[in-house]
N, C-alpha and C positions, 0 to 999 in steps of 0.2 A: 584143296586150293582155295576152295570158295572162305571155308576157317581162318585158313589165314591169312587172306585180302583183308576180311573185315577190322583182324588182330591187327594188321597195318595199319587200317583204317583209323583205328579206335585213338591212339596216341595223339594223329595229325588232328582229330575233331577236339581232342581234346586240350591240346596248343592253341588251337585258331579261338577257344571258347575261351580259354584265357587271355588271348590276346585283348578280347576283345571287352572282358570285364576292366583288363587293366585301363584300357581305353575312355571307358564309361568312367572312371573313377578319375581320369587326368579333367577332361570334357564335361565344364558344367553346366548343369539342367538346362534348360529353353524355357523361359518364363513368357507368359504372353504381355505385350504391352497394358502399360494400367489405361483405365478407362478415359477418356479425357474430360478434365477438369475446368470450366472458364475460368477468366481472371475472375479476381476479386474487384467490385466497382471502386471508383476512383470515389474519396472520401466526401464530397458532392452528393453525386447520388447513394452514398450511403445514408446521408440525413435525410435524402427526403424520401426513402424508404421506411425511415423510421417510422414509429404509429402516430396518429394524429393528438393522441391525446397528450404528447410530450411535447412540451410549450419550451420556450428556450428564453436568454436575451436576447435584443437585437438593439444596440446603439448606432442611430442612424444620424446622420446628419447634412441631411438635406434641408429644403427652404422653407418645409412645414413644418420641422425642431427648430430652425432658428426664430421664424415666428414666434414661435408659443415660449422658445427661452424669452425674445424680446421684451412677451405680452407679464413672463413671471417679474423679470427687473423692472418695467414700466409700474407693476403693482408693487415692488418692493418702494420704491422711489415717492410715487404716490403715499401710500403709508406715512414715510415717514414727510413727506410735503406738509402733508393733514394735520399732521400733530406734533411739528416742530413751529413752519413755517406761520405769521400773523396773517389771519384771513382777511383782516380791516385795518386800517391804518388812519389814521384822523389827525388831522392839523388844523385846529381853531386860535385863531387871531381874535383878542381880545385886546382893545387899545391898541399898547404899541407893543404888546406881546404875542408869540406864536407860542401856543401850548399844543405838544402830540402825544397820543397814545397808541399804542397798538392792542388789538382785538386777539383770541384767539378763534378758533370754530364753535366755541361754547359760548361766544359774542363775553366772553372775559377778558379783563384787563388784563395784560402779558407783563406790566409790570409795578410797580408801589412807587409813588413819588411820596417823598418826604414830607411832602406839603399837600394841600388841597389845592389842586390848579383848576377846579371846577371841570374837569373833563370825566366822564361818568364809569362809574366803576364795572357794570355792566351794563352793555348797552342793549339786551331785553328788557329790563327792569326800564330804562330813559322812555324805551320806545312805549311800551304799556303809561307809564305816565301821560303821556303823548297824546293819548287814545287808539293805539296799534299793540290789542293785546295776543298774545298766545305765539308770540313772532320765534320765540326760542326751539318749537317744535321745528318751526319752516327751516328758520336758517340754521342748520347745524351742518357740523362737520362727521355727524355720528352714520348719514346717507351713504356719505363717501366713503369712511373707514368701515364698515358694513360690502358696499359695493368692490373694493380692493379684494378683500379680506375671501368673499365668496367667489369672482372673480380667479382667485391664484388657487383655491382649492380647486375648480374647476379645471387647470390649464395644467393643475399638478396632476390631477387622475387621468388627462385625454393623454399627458406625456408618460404617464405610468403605464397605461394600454398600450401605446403604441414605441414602448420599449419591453414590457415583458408580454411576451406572445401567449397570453391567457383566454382567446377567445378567438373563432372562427374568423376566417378573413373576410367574409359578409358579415358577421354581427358585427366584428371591429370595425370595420370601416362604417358603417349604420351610427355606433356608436358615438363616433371621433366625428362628424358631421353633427351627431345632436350634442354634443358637449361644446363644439364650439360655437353654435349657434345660441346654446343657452345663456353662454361667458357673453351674447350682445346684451346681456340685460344688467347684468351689474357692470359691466362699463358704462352703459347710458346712464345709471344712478348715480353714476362717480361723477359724470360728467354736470348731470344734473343740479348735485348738489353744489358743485363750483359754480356754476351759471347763476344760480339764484343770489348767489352775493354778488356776482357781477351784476346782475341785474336788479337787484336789490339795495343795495348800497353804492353800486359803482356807478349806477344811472337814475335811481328811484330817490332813494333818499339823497342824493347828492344834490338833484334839483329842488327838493323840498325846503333843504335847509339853508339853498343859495335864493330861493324867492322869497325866504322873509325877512332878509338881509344881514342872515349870519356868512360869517368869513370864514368855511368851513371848507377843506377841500379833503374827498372821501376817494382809498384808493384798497382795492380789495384783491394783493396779491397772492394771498394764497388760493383764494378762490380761481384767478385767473391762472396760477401753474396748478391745480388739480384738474380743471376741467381743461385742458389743455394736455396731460400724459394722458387723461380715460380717452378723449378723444382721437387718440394717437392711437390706443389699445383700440378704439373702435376699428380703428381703420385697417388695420393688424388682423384682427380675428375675420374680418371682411375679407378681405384678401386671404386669408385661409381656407374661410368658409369657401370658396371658389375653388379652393387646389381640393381640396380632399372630395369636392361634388365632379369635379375635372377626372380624380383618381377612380372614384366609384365609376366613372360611364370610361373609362379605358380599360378597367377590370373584364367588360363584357364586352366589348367592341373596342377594338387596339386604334380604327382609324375616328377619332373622334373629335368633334367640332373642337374650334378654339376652347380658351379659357373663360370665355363668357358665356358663351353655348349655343344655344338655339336661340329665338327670339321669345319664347315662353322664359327660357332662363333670365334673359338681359330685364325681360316687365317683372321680373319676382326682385332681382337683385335693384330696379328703379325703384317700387315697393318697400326695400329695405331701407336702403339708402335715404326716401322721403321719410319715413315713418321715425328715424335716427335724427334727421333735420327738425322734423316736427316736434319732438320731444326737446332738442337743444335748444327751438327757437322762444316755447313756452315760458320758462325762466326767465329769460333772457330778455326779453320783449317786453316795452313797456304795454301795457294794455288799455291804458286809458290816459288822456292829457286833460289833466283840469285848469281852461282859461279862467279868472276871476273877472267881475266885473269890473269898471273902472273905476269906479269910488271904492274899490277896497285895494289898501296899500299891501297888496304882493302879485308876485311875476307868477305868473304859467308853471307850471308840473307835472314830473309823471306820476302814474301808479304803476306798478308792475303788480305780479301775481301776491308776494307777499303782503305790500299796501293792503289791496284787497281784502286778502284773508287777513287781517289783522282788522279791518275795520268792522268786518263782518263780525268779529269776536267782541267786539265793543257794546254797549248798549244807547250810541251817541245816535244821531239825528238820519232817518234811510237807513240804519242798519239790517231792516229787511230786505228791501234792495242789493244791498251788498253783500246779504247773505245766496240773493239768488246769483249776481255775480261770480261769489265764488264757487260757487256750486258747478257753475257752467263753464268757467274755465278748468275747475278739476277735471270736469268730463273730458274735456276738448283734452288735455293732456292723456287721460287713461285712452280713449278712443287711439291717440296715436302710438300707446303703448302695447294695444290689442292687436293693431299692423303691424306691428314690429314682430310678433308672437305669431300668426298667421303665413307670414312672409316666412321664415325659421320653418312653420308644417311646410308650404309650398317648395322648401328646399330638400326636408326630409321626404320628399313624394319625389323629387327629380332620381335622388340617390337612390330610392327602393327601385325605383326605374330600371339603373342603370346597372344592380346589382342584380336584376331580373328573377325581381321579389312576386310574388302570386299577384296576377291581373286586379282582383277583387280589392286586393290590400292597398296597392296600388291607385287603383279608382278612388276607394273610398279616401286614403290620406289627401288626395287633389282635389276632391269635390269639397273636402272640409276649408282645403285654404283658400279655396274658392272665393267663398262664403264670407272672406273677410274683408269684400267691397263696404258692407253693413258699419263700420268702423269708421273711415270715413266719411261716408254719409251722417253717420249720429254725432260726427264730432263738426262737418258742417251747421248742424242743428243748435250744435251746444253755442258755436258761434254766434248763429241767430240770436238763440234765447239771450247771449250775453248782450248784445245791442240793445235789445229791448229791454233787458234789467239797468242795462246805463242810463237809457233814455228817462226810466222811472227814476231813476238814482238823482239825477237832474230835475225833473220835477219835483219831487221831495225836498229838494235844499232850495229851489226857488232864488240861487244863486251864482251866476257863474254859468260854465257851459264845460261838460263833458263830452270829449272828443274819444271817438273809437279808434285805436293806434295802434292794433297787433293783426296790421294784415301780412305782416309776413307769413305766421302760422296758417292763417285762411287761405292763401293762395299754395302754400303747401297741402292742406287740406282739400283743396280744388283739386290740384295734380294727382294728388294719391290716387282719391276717387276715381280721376278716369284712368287713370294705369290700371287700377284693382278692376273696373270695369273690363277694358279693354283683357284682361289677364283672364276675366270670368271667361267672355266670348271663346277666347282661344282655348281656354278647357270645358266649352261645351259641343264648342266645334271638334276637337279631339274624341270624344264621347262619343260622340255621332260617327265621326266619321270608323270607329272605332267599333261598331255592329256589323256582322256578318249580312251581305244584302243575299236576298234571295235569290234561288235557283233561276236563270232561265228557264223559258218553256211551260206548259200547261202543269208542271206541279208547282212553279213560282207562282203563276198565274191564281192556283187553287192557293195556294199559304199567304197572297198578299190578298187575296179575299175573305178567307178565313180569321 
């Protein structure tokens, strides 16, 4: 019985183990879930994932590209002022005639008249007759198309940086504060070199040639629209200068003073701003009035800078006197040129600041622009020494009286100094307060006696 149970058995096991391969072959596999995967980041953070050393474009156009477009057209514009535009203009009345010429920056005739109208073909050459010689160096137009020229190459590499991302975002910004800073110095030549015909021609020789009773009336437009755009660019890159020292101290501290800054900021940017004035006013400024006595038939005049140096060039009566003259007013110019330059470090020290540049590096860039109280002090001096070469200047001729007449620049002179002063205090007060004090208790005690 037990045989053939199992014989029974054997069939059914054998059906059920079929059923059950058929079953496996209908019913498929059980896979495990795949592992989970996160998204992919949104195209954002996949750039700044990127490596550092992959620079990109970036076309921005915010208030610091439109500036520095501004500052490029003001130097296109400029350019072409310099060396299209007449820098002198002259109209002499002779009887019942009005004869005019126009100048260019090379103090050249701009145009050929048919005839000899007696008005001079180049008016270095009139002026050296004169006894004002080497004038053609002073008065050119060659300062300005020099000051444009380096000016737009400057404003072209700060806009080349700060559209192709070639360099760390602390070096660039470091950089783009020293380039625009450096662009304040051929706009002030730009400006410069306009100012000296205005003050030269527009106010100098204009009274020269009306006190010995020529009928001359002197007008020096190109000089007045060149220094007029540099001046413009000055004020341009100023106002830049301030956004990218703004952007540097937001870069490490988001909640940050206005746009002026602290009161160290506002005495560096007074600093600037005087030392800009100062340089404008030099040209510009007649620097001496020569009364004549009264038995000699002519009127009162000025001298300006160029006067000066042109008589110094002479070998006529006081020329050593006027050689110390000029000498002292070059200075009194470079001294205001050397603030200008100092002022630019004291800005490059705010930024390293702000971009929380090494302490040491730091210190040392602000102790340097410190330092550049020295400047005007020595250009106070130079002031001095000029009174006193006038006063011998007048002795010497034994006729007449030589009046001193560029207090503007002196009283600019005066302000600098105590702003640069005032500016020194506040960074050594900083210094100071800027050392670790010692420990309370019996080991302070021991280290402040030790």
């Amino acid at each position: 019985m037990s045989g053939r149970w199992e014989e029974m058995e054997a069939p059914a096991n054998s059906a059920t183990q079929g059923a059950q391969t058929s079953d496996q072959q209908q019913v498929p596999a059980w896979n495990p879930p795949p592992a989970y995967q996160p998204a992919p980041p949104p195209p954002q953070q996949q750039q700044q994932q990127q490596p550092q050393d992959r620079r990109e474009i970036r076309i921005s156009l915010d208030s610091r590209s439109l500036v520095r477009f501004s500052v490029v057209c003001l130097c296109a514009i400029g350019l072409f002022a310099a060396l299209i535009a007449p820098w002198v203009h002259m109209e002499m009345t002779v009887g019942t005639e009005t004869e005019t010429a126009s100048y260019d920056g090379r103090l050249q005739r701009m145009d050929t008249p048919k005839e000899d109208d007696g008005m001079p073909s180049n008016l270095a050459s009139a002026l050296s007759d004169a006894g004002y010689r080497d004038l053609g160096g002073y008065y050119t137009r060659g300062i300005a198309i020099t000051g444009f020229v380096v000016l737009l190459i400057i404003m072209g590499a700060a806009m080349f940086l700060r559209t192709i991302d070639v360099l760390p975002p602390r070096l660039g910004r470091v950089a783009q504060i020293a380039l625009v800073g450096v662009g304040l110095l051929p706009a002030s030549m730009a400006a410069v070199s306009g100012l000296r015909f205005v003050g030269g021609f527009g106010i100098a020789f204009d009274s020269l040639s009306n006190s010995m009773g020529a009928k001359v009336e002197i007008s020096t437009l190109g000089g007045t629209v060149v220094a007029a755009i540099a001046l413009v660019a000055v004020a341009l890159l100023v106002f830049d200068l301030l956004k990218e020292i703004s952007a540097a101290r937001a870069a490490s501290n988001p909640a940050t003073s206005p746009l002026l800054g602290t009161y160290a900021h506002k005495l560096v940017l007074a600093i600037a701003v005087l030392a800009v004035a100062g340089i404008v006013l030099v040209p510009v400024t007649p620097w001496a009035r020569y009364v004549p006595e009264e038995s000699q038939d002519i009127d009162p005049f000025f001298q300006d800078e160029g006067l000066i140096h042109g008589q110094a060039r002479s070998s006529g009566t006081a020329s050593a006197e006027a050689t110390v003259m000029d000498r002292d007013a070059r200075y009194a110019s470079a001294f205001f040129w050397l603030a200008l330059v100092f002022s630019v470090v004291a800005m490059m020290a705010f930024a390293l600041e702000g971009l929380r540049a090494p302490k040491a590096a730091v210190t040392g860039v602000r102790f340097a622009s410190a330092m550049g109280f020295l400047f005007p002090l020595l250009g106070l001096l130079s002031f001095v020494g000029f009174m006193g070469a006038l006063k011998d200047t007048e002795i010497a001729l034994a006729a007449g009286e030589l009046q001193f007449m560029a207090y503007a620049p002196l009283i600019i002179a005066f302000v600098l100094l105590l702003s640069a002063l005032v500016y020194l205090a506040v960074v050594a007060k900083g210094m100071r307060g800027a050392r670790v004090p010692a420990p309370a208790g019996p080991a302070g005690d021991d280290a402040r006696k030790g």
